[in-house]
C-alpha positions in Angstrom: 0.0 0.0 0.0 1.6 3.6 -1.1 2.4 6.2 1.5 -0.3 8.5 2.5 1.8 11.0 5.1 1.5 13.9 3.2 -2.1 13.5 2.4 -2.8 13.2 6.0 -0.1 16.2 6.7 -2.7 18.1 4.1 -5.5 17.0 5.6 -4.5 17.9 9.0 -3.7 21.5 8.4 -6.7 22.2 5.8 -7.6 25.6 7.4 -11.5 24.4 6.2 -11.2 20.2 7.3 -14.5 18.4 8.7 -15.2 18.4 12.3 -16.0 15.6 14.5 -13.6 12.5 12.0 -10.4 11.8 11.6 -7.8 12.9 8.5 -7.6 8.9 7.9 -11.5 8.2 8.1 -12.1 11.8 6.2 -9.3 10.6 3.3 -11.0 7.2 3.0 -14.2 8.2 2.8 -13.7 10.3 0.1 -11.2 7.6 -1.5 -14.4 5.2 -1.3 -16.4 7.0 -3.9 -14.0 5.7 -6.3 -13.2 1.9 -7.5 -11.7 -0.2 -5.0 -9.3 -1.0 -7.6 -8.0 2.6 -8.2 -7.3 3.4 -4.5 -3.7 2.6 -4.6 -3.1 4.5 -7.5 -4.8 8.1 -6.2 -3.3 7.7 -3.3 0.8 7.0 -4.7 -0.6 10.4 -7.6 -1.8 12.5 -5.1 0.7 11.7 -2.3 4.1 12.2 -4.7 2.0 15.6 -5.9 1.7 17.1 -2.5 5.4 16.3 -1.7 6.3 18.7 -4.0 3.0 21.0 -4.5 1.5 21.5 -1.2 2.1 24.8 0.5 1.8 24.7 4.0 1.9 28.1 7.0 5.6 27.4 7.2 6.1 27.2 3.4 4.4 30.3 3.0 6.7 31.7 6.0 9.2 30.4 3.8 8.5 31.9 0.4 8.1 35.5 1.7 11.7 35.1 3.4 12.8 34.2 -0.1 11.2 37.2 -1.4 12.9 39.6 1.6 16.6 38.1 1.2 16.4 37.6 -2.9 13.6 39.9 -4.5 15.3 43.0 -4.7 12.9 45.9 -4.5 15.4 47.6 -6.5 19.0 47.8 -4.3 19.4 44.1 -2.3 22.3 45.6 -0.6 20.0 48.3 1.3 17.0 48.8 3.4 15.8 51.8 1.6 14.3 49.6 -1.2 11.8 48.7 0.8 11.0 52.1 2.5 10.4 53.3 -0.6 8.1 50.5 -1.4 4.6 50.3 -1.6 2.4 47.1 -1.1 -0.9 46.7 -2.9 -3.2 44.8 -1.9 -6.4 45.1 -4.1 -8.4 41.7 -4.1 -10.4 42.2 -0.6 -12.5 39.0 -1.4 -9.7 35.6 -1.4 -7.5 37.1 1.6 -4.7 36.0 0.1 -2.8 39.3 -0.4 -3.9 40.3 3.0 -2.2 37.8 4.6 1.0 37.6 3.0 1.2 41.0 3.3 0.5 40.7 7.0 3.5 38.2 7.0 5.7 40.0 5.0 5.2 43.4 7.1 6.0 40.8 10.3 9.2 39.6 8.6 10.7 43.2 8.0 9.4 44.7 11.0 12.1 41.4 12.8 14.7 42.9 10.3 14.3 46.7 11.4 12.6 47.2 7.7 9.2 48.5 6.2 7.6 49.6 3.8 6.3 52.8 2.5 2.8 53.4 4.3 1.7 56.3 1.7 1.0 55.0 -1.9 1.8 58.8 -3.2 5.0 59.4 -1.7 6.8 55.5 -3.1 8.7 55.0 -5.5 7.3 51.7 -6.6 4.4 49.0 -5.8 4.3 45.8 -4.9 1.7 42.9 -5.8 1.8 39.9 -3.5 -0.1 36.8 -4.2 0.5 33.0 -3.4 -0.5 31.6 -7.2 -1.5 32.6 -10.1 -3.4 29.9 -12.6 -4.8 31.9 -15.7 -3.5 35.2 -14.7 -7.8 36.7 -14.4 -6.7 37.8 -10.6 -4.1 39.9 -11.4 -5.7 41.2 -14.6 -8.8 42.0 -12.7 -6.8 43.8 -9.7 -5.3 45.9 -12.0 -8.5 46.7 -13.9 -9.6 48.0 -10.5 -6.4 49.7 -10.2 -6.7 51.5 -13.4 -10.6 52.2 -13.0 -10.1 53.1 -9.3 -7.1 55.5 -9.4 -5.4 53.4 -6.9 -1.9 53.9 -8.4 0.0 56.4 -10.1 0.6 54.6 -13.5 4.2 56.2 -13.8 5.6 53.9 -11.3 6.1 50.2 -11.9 3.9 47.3 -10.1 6.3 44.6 -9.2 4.5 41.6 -8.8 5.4 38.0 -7.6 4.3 34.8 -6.9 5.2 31.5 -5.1 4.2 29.7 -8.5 2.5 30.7 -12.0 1.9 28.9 -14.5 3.4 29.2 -18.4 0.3 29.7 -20.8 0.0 33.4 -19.4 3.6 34.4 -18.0 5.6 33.0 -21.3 5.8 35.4 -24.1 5.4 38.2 -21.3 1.6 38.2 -22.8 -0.3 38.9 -19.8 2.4 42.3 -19.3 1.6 43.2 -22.5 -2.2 43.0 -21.8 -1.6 44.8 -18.9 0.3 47.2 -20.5 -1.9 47.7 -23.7 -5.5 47.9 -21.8 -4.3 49.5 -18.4 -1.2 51.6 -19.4 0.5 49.8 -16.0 4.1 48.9 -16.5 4.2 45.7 -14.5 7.3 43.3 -14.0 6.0 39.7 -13.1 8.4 37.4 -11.0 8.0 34.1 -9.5 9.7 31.6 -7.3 8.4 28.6 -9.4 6.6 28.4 -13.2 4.6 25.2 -13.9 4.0 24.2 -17.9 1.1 24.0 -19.2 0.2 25.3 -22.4 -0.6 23.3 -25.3 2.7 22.6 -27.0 3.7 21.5 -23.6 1.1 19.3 -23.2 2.9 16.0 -23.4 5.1 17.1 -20.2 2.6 19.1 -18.7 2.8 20.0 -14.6 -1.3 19.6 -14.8 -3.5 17.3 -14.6 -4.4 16.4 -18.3 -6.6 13.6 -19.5 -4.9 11.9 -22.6 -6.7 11.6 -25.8 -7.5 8.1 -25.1 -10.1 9.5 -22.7 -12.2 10.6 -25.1 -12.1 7.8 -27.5 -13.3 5.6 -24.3 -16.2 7.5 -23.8 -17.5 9.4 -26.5 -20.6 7.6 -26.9 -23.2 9.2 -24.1 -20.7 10.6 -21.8 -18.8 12.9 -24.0 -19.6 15.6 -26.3 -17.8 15.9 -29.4 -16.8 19.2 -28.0 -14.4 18.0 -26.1 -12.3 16.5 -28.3 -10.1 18.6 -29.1 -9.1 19.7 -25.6 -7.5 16.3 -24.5 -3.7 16.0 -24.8 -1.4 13.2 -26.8 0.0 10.6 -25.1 3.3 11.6 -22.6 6.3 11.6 -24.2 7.8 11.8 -20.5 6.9 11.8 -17.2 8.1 15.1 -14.8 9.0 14.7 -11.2 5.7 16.1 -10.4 4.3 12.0 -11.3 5.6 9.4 -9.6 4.4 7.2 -12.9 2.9 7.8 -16.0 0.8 5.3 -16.4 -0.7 5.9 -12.8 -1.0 9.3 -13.9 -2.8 9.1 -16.7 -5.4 6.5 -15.4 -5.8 9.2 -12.2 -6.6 12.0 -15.4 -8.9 9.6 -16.4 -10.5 9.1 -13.6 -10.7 12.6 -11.7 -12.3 13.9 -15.9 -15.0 11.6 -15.6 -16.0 11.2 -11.8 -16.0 15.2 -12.2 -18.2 15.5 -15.6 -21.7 15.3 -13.8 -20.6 18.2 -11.7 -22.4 21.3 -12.1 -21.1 21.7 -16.0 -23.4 24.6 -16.7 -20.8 26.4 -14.3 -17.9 24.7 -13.6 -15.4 22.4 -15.8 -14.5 18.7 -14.8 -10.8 19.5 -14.3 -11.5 22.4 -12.2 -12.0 26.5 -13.5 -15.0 27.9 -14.8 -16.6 26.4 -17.8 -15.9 29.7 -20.0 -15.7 28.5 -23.2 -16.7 24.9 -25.1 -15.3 21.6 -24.5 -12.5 23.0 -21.5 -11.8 20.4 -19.6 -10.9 22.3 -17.3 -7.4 23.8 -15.8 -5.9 20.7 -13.8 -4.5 22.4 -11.0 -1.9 20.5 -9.1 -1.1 23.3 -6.0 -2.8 22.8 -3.0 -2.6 25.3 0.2 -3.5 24.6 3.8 -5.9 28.1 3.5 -8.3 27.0 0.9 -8.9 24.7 -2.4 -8.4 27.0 -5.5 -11.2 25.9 -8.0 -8.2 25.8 -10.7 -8.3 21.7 -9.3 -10.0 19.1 -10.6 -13.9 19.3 -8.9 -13.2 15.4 -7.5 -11.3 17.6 -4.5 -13.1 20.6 -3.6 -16.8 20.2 -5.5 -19.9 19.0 -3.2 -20.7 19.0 0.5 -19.2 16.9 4.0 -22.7 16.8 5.4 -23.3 15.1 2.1 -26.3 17.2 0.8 -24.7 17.4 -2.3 -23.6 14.4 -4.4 -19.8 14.4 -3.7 -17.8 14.3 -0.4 -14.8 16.4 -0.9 -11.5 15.8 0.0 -10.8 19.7 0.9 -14.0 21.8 0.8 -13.5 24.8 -0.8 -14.6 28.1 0.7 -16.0 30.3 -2.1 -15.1 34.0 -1.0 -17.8 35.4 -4.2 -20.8 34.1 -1.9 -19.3 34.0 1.3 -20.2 30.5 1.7 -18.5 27.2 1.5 -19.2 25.4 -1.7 
């Protein structure tokens, strides 16, 4: 039987985990709702992901001491970079900024550092966030930005992230965008970039249901639609997979245990169903403050009390209703 350590570690530190069972019972119940047979494999797929992609208090603790000692906000060799820094936080709704921010203040303040407190008087900004999927939260924040005069456009937004995500940082497209629509200059930096996009398909850091998924099931499961979403076969496996044939037979099925979810809203492998046949986005990061609805709807759709027809693995609190989903 595969290790489960990390799964329980997860599970343990979810900031929203079910009261009143244990990490073991709560994994295994949820485990149960798919084939006996295909229990082994989940668990080595999702296990060897989380060693790698799960971002715990102390990793987050970890990342923004990176950020102090390497991100130079401008002069690495002084304090005055980041007096003369100022820190956005726009999105008020995920909590995210707000709380690295929170911990970033907290870590300068131990240094004898901080930033600048008056967004007119700065000589830069700074955008913190833990992830960024499809790049729509920082696109939005600086739409509000832009439409809110909450910035002097002049000065440069420095922005980073714990991990992004190539479709939308390659090609600095999502700068340009910026840049085009907004008139912000913003620099985008990262402590880790996952592949994703299409040409990178056959070594993608996602989870991606193969081509051979559809040919399965294309009868009453399937729209045609979707065809033309899956990817080839893998060329290679990453160290993200422990094995890719597990991997692809977990693609397969997390895609079709997800289909019957909500699909007038919400795509199998996670991310709203914005345009025909997605599949979905296949996240593979997981935080202990909440389920990003970038992962596949197997771990975050549905209900514990069980009033909905899935038991999740991490429940996912939706910050747009105010509600856990």
């Amino acid at each position: 039987m595969p290790s489960k350590d990390n799964i329980i570690r997860m599970l343990n530190e979810y900031r929203y985990k079910p009261t009143g069972i244990s990490a073991e019972d709560h994994y295994q119940k949820w485990l149960n709702q798919f084939s006996s047979i295909d229990h082994d494999a989940i668990t080595e797929v999702l296990n060897h992901i989380l060693s790698i992609n799960y971002y715990s208090e102390q990793r987050y603790g970890d990342e923004i001491n990176k950020l102090v000692q390497l991100m130079n906000p401008i002069d690495p060799k002084t304090k005055t970079g980041w007096a003369e820094t100022c820190l956005l936080c726009p999105d008020t709704k995920g909590k995210s900024q707000l709380e690295i921010k929170e911990k970033l203040e907290a870590i300068l303040s131990a240094y004898g550092m901080e930033t600048c407190k008056d967004p007119s008087n700065c000589k830069r900004y700074l955008y913190l966030d833990d992830f960024s999927f499809t790049g729509e939260r920082l696109y939005n924040d600086m739409w509000d930005c832009y439409t809110k005069n909450l910035i002097d456009k002049t000065k440069k937004v420095y922005c980073y992230f714990f991990a992004v995500h190539t479709k939308n940082i390659r090609n600095d497209f999502l700068k340009k965008r910026i840049k085009a629509e907004f008139q912000i200059d913003v620099e985008i930096r990262y402590s880790r970039i996952l592949k994703n996009t299409f040409s990178e398909s056959k070594e993608s850091e996602v989870l991606w249901p193969t081509i051979d998924v559809y040919n399965k099931y294309n009868t009453a499961k399937l729209n045609a639609i979707f065809q033309s979403n899956f990817r080839g076969p893998l060329t290679n496996t990453t160290n993200l997979f422990c094995n890719v044939d597990i991997r692809t037979k977990c693609e397969e099925l997390f895609f079709l245990k997800g289909c019957p979810f909500n699909r007038s809203y919400w795509s199998p492998m996670g991310g709203k169903c914005n345009q025909a046949g997605y599949l979905g986005f296949g996240a593979t990061i997981f935080s202990y403050r909440n389920a990003s609805n970038a992962l596949p709807l197997v771990f975050w759709w549905g209900d514990y009390s069980g009033q909905k027809e899935w038991y999740p693995l991490i429940r996912r609190y939706d910050y747009s209703q105010q509600s856990i989903l």
